[in-house]
C-alpha positions in Angstrom: 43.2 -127.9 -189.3 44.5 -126.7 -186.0 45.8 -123.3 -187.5 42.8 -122.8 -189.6 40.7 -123.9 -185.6 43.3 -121.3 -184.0 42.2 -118.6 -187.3 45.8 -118.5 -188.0 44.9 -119.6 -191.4 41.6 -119.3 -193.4 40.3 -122.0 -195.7 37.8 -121.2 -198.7 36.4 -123.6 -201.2 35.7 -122.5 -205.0 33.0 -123.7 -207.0 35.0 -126.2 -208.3 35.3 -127.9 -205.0 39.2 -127.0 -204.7 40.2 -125.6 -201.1 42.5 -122.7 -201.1 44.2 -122.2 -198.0 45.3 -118.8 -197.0 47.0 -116.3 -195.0 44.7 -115.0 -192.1 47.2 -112.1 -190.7 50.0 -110.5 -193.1 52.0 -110.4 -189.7 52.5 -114.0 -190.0 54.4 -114.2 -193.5 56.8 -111.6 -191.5 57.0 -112.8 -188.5 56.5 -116.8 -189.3 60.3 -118.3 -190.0 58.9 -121.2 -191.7 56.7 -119.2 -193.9 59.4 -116.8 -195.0 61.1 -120.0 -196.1 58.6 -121.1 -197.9 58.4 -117.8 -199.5 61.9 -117.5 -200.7 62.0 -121.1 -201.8 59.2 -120.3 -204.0 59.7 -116.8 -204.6 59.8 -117.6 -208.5 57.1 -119.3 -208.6 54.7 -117.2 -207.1 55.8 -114.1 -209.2 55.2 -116.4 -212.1 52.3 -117.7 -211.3 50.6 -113.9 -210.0 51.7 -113.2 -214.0 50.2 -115.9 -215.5 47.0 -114.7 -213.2 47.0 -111.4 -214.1 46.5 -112.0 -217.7 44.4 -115.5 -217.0 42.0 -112.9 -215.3 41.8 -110.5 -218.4 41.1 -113.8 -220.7 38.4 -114.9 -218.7 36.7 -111.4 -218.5 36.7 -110.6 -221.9 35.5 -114.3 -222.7 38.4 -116.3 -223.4 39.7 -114.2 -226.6 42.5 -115.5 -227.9 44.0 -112.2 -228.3 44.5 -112.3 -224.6 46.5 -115.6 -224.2 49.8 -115.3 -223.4 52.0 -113.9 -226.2 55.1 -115.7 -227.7 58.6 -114.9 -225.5 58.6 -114.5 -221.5 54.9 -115.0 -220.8 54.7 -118.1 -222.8 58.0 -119.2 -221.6 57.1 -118.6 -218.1 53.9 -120.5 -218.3 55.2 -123.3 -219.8 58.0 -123.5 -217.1 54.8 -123.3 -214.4 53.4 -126.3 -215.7 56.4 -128.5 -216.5 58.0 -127.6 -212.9 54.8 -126.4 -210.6 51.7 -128.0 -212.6 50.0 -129.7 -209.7 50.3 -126.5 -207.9 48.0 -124.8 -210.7 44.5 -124.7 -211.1 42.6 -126.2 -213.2 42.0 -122.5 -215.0 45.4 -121.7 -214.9 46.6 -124.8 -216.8 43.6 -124.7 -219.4 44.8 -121.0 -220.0 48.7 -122.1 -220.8 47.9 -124.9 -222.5 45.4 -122.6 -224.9 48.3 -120.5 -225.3 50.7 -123.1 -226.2 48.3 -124.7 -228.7 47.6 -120.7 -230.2 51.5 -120.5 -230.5 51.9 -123.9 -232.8 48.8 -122.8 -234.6 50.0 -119.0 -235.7 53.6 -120.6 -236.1 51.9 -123.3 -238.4 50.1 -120.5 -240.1 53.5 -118.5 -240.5 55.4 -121.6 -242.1 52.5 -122.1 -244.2 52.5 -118.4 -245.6 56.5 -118.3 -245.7 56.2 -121.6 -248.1 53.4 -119.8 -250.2 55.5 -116.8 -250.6 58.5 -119.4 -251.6 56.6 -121.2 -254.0 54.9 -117.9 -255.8 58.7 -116.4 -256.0 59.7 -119.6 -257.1 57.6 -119.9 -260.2 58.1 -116.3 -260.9 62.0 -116.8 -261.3 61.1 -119.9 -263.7 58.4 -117.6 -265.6 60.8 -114.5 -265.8 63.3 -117.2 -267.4 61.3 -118.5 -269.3 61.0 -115.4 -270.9 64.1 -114.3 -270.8 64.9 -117.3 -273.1 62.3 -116.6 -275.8 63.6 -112.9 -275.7 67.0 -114.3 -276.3 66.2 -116.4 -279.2 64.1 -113.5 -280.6 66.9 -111.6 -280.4 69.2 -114.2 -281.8 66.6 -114.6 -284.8 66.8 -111.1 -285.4 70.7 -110.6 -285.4 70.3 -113.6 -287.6 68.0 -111.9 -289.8 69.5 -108.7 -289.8 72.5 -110.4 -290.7 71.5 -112.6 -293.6 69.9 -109.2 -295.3 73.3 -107.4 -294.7 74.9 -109.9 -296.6 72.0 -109.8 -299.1 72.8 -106.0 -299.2 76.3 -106.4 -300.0 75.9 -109.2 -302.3 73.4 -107.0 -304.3 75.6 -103.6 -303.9 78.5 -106.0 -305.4 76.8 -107.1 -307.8 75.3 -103.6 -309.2 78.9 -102.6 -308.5 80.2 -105.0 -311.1 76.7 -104.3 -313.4 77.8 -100.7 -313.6 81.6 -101.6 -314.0 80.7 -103.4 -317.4 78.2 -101.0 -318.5 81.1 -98.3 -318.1 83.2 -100.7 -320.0 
C-alpha cells in the first residue's frame, strides 16, 4: 500500500475482481535489487507464462477455437509445468485455457488410438479373408491336380488298353 501511496507501484482491478499489481517506472526493475531478484528467480516463469498469454490472447479473440489451444510438445508441456508448479500465480483465464488444452490433447490422442485400433482390426480381418481364400484356392487347386491326375491315368489305362486291342487284332 505504501509503494502503490508513494506511485512506486500501480494497482488495477479486472472485472473479475482480481488486483494486478504492477510496475509504475521501468527504472525500478533496474535499479530495485530486490526486484531484479525476484526477476531472475522467476525468470522461467515469466517467459512461460508471457507464452502461454500470447496464445491465451489469440484463443480468446478468435472465440475460444480449439484450433488455437496450445498444441502437443513445448507449449503443452510448458503450460502444464505453469500450473503444477506456478498455478496460484495464474489467472483464472490462463488455467481454463491449459486445462482446455490438456483435455483437447486426451481427446485427439483418444481419437488417434481409436482410429489406429480400427485400422488394426480392418487389416486384421483382411489377412483372415485373404487366407481364407487362399485355402479354397489351394484345395481348388489340389482338386484339380487330383482330377487332372485321375484322367491321366484314365488316359493311359485306355491308351494301354487300345495298345493291347490293336496287339491282338495284329495277331
Amino acid at each position: 500500500d505504501l509503494f502503490i501511496e508513494k506511485r512506486l507501484l500501480v494497482a488495477d482491478t479486472d472485472p473479475q475482481g482480481a488486483v494486478t499489481v504492477r510496475v509504475a517506472h521501468e527504472a525500478l526493475l533496474r535499479e530495485w535489487q530486490r526486484v531484479k531478484e525476484w526477476l531472475t528467480e522467476n525468470r522461467e516463469f515469466l517467459r512461460m507464462r508471457d507464452r502461454v498469454d500470447s496464445s491465451l490472447k489469440l484463443w480468446l479473440s478468435r472465440g475460444k477455437q480449439k484450433d488455437d489451444l496450445l498444441g502437443p510438445g513445448l507449449p503443452l508441456a510448458e503450460g502444464e509445468k505453469l500450473v503444477k508448479d506456478f498455478g496460484s500465480s495464474l489467472s483464472r483465464d490462463q488455467t481454463d485455457y491449459i486445462h482446455g488444452s490438456v483435455a483437447e490433447r486426451k481427446r485427439r490422442k483418444h481419437d488417434q488410438e481409436r482410429i489406429r485400433y480400427a485400422v488394426t482390426a480392418a487389416i486384421t480381418l483382411l489377412a483372415i479373408i485373404a487366407g481364407f481364400q487362399w485355402f479354397r484356392a489351394e484345395r481348388q487347386r489340389q482338386s484339380a491336380a487330383q482330377a487332372f491326375k485321375s484322367k491321366a491315368e484314365l488316359a493311359a489305362k485306355l491308351q494301354e488298353q487300345l495298345r493291347q486291342a490293336s496287339w491282338t487284332s495284329f495277331s
